[in-house]
C-alpha positions as CSV (number, residue, x, y, z in Angstrom):
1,X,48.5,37.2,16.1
2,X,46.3,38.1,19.4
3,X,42.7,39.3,18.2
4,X,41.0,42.6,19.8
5,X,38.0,42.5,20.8
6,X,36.0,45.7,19.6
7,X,33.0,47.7,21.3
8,X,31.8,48.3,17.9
9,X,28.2,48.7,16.9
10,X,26.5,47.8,13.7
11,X,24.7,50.7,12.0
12,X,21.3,50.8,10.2
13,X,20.6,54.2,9.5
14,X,22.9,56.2,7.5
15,X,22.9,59.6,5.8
16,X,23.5,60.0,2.5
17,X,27.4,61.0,1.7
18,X,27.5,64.6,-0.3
19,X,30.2,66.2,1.0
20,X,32.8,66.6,-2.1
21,X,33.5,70.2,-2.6
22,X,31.1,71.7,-0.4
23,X,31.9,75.0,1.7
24,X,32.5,74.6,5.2
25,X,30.5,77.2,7.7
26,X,32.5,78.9,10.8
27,X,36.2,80.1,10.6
28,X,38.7,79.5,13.5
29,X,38.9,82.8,15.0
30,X,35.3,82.2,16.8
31,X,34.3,81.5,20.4
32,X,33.1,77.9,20.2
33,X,29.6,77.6,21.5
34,X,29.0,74.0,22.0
35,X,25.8,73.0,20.3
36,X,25.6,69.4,18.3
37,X,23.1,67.4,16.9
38,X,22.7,65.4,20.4
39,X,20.4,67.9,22.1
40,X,19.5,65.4,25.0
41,X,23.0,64.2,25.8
42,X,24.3,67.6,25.6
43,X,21.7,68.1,28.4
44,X,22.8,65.2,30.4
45,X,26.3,66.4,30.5
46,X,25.8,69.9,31.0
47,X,27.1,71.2,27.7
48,X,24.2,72.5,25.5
49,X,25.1,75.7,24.1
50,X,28.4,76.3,26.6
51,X,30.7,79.1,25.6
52,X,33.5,77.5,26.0
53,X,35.4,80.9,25.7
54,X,38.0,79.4,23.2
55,X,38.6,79.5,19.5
56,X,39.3,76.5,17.2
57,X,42.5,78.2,16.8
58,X,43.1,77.8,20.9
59,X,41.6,74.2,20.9
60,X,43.9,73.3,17.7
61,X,46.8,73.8,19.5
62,X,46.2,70.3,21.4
63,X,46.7,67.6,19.1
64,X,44.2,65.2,19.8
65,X,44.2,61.6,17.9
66,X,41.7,58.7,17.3
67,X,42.8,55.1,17.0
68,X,40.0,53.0,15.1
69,X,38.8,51.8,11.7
70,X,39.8,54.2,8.7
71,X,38.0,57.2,8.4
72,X,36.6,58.4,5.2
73,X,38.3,61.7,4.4
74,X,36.7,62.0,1.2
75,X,33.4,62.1,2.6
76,X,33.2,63.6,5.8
77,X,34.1,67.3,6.3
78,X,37.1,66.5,8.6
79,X,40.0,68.1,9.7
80,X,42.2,65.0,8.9
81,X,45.9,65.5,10.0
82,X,47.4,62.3,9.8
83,X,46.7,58.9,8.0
84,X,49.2,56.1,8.9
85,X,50.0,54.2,6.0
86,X,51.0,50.8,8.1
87,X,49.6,48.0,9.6
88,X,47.9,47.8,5.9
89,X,46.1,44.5,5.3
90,X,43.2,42.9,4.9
91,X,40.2,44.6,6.9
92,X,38.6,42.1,8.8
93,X,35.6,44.4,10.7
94,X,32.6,44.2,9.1
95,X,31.6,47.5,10.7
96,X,33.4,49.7,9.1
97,X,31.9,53.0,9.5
98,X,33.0,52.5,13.5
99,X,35.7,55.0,12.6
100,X,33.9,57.7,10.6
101,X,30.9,57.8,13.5
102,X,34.0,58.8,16.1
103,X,35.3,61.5,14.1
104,X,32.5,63.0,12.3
105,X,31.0,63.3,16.1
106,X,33.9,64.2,17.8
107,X,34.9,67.1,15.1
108,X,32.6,67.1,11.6
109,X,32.1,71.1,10.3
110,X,28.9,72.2,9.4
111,X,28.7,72.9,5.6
112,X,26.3,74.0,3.1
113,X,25.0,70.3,2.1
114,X,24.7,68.9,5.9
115,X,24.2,71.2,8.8
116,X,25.4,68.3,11.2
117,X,28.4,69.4,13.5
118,X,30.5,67.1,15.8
119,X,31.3,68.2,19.4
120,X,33.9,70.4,18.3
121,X,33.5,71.6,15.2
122,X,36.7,71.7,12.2
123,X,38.7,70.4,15.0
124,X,41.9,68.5,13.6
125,X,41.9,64.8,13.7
126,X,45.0,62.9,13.8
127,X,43.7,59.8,12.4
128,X,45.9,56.7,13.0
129,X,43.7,53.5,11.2
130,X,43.8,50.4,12.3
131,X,43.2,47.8,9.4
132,X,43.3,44.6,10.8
133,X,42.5,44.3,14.4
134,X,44.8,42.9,16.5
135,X,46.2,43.6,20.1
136,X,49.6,44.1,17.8
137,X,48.0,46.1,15.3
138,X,46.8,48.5,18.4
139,X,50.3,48.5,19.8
140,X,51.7,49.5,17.1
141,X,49.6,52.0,17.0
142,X,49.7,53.9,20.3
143,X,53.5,53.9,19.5
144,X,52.7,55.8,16.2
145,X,50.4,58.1,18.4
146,X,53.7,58.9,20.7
147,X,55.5,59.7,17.7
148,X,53.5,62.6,16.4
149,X,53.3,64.2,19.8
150,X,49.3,63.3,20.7
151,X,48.3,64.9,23.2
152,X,44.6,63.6,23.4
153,X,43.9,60.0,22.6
154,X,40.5,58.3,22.0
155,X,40.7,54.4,21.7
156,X,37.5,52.7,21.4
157,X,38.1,48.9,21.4
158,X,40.1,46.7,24.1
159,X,40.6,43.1,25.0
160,X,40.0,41.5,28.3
161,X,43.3,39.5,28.2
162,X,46.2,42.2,30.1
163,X,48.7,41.7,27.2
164,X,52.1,42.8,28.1
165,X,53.6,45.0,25.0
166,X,50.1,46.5,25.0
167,X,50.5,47.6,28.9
168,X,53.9,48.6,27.8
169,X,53.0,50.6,25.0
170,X,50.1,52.5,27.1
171,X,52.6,53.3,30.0
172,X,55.2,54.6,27.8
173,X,52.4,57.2,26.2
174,X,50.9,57.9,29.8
175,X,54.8,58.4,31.0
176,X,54.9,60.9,27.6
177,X,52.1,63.1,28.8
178,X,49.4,61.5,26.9
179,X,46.0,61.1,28.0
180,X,44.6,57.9,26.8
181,X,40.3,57.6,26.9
182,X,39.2,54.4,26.5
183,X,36.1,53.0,26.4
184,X,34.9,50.2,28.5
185,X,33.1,47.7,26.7
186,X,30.1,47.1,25.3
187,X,29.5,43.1,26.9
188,X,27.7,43.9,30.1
189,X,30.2,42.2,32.4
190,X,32.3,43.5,34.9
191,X,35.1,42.4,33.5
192,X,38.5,44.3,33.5
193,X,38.7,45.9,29.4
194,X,42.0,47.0,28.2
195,X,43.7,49.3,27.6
196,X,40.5,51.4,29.1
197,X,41.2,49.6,33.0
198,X,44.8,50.5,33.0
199,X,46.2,52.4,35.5
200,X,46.1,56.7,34.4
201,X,43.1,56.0,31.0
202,X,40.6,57.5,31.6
203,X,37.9,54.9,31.3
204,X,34.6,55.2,30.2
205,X,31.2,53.8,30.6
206,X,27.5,54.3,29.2
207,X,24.4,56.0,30.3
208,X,21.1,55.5,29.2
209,X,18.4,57.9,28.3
210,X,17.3,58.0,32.3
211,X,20.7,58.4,33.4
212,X,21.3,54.8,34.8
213,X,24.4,52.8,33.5
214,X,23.2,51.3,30.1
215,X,22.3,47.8,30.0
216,X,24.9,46.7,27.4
217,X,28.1,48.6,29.1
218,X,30.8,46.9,31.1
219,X,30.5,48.5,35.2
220,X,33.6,47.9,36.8
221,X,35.9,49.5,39.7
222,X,38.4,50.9,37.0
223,X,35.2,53.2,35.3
224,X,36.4,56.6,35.9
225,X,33.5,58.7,34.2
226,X,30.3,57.8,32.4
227,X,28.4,59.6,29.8
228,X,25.6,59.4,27.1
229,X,25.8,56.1,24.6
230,X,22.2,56.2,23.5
231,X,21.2,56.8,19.7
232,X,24.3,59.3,19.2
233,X,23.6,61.0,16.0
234,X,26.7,61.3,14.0
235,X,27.2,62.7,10.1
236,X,26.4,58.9,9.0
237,X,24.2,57.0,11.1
238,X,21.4,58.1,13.7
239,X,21.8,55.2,16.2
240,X,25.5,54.8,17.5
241,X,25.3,53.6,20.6
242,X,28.2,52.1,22.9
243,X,30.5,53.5,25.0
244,X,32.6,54.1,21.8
245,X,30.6,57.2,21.7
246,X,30.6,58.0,25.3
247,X,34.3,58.3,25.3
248,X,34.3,60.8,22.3
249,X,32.3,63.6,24.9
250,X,35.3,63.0,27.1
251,X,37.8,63.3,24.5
252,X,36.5,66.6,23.9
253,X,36.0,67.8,27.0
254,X,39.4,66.6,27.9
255,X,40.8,68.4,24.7
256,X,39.0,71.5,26.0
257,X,40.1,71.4,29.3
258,X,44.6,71.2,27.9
259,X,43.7,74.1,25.2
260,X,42.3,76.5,28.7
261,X,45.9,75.5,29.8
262,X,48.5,74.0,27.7
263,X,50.6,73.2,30.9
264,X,48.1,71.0,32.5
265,X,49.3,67.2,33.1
266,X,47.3,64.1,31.6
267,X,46.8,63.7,35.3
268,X,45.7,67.0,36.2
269,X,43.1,66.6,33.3
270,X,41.9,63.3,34.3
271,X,41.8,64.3,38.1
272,X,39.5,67.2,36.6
273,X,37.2,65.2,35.0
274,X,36.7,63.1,37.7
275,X,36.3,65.6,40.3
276,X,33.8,67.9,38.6
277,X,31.5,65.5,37.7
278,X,27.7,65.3,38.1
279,X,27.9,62.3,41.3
280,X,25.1,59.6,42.0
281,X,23.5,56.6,42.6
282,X,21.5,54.5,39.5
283,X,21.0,51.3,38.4
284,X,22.7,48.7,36.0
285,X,21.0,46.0,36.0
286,X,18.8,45.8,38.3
287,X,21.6,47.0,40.9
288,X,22.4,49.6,42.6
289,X,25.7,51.6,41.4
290,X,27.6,54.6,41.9
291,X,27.6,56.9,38.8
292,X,30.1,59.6,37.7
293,X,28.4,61.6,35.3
294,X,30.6,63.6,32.9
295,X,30.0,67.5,33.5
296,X,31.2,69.7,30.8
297,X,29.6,72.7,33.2
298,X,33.4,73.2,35.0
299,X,34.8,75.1,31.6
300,X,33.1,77.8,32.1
């Protein structure tokens, strides 16, 4: 069985889980104003309190999904749609939680016990676990992602070796009208990361807290966008920080873009993101790149 490498990060903060029967705060018929725990990415990205001019009912119309680690439903104040029951075996990350920082910041609800909020608040999650990770494991996966009709999907872990059923499996979702986002890696190299480098993912790197491409993420031609992946707060840790978490701004904002405009292409999305955002030159490295900062400013 071919192993997956993961951009996973190990956590040493975490909050403390209360979150069994509490009341959530917000209902669906309200304009989402976009204002999460991440005050300075949020700034970076040009999202801090954005009126989105959309409801959760509006945004909840795309079906957006999340391939990682299992998430903990009965802690976190989730939306959770879906919870495949295969590919069950022995989990062999140690870094569990990988999966419950992703959702809890892509979609967490504000409640009486925690005022944290994700991104999008009480959005709903389709949740497809990966147990054991393996490039077949996250085959198999993507497939069960085309089955329930994703129409937003965040992967956060690759492999640098192209493997054929897995570059099947992403071009028969892309061909489907999904819109993979991937994130690039976490090793510092410019080495090609997949899924994230092939052709219609929208693959994404890292800033740092100065805006230049952070020190640990992958740079390579086949980086669409980058955004922040420094000390992301999420409901259980306070230091999450890889491009794991930068791809989970442009899940959202790709999420937010298809519920403006249900008829909009994974193409026409990713052509958006692309094209509105924040251009210019920085540093990785001690080099010179060209940066594609993610602007969330183009919603409005």
């Amino acid at each position: 069985m071919k192993k997956v490498m993961i951009s996973f990060f190990i956590i040493v903060l975490f909050y403390p889980y209360a979150f069994l029967g509490v009341k959530s705060i917000g209902n669906s018929g309200e304009i989402l104003t976009i204002d999460n725990s991440n005050y300075d990415a949020l700034v970076a990205i040009k999202a801090l309190n954005l009126n989105t001019g959309l409801t959760l009912k509006q945004i909840n119309r795309v079906k957006v999904g999340v391939i990682d680690t299992p998430v903990d439903t009965q802690n976190l104040n989730l939306n959770h749609i879906f919870s495949s029951t295969n590919n069950k075996s022995i989990i062999v990350s140690p870094k569990l939680n990988h999966g419950n920082m992703v959702a809890s910041l892509l979609g967490a609800k504000s409640t009486d016990e925690n005022s944290y909020k994700g991104i999008i608040p009480g959005l709903n999650i389709y949740s497809i676990p990966i147990y054991q990770l393996s490039v077949d494991n996250l085959t198999q996966a993507i497939y069960q992602a085309i089955d329930l009709d994703i129409n937003i999907l965040n992967i956060s872990m690759g492999t640098y070796i192209d493997e054929p059923e897995l570059r099947e499996a992403v071009n028969i979702a892309i061909g489907k009208g999904i819109l993979i986002v991937a994130s690039a890696g976490n090793d510092s190299t410019s080495q090609l990361n997949y899924p994230a480098s092939y052709m219609g993912v929208i693959s994404v790197g890292s800033i740092d807290e100065r805006y230049n491409v952070s020190s640990f993420t992958n740079y390579n031609e086949r980086i669409d966008v980058y955004s922040p992946g420094w000390n992301i707060v999420t409901l259980v840790n306070e230091d999450f920080a890889d491009t794991s978490a930068s791809a989970v701004f442009v899940t959202a904002l790709a999420a937010l873009f298809k519920a403006k405009n249900l008829k909009m292409t994974s193409a026409e999305i990713k052509d958006k993101i692309i094209r509105t955002s924040t251009k210019y030159t920085g540093n990785w490295n001690m080099n010179k790149v060209n940066i594609n900062l993610l602007n969330f400013s183009s919603l409005k």
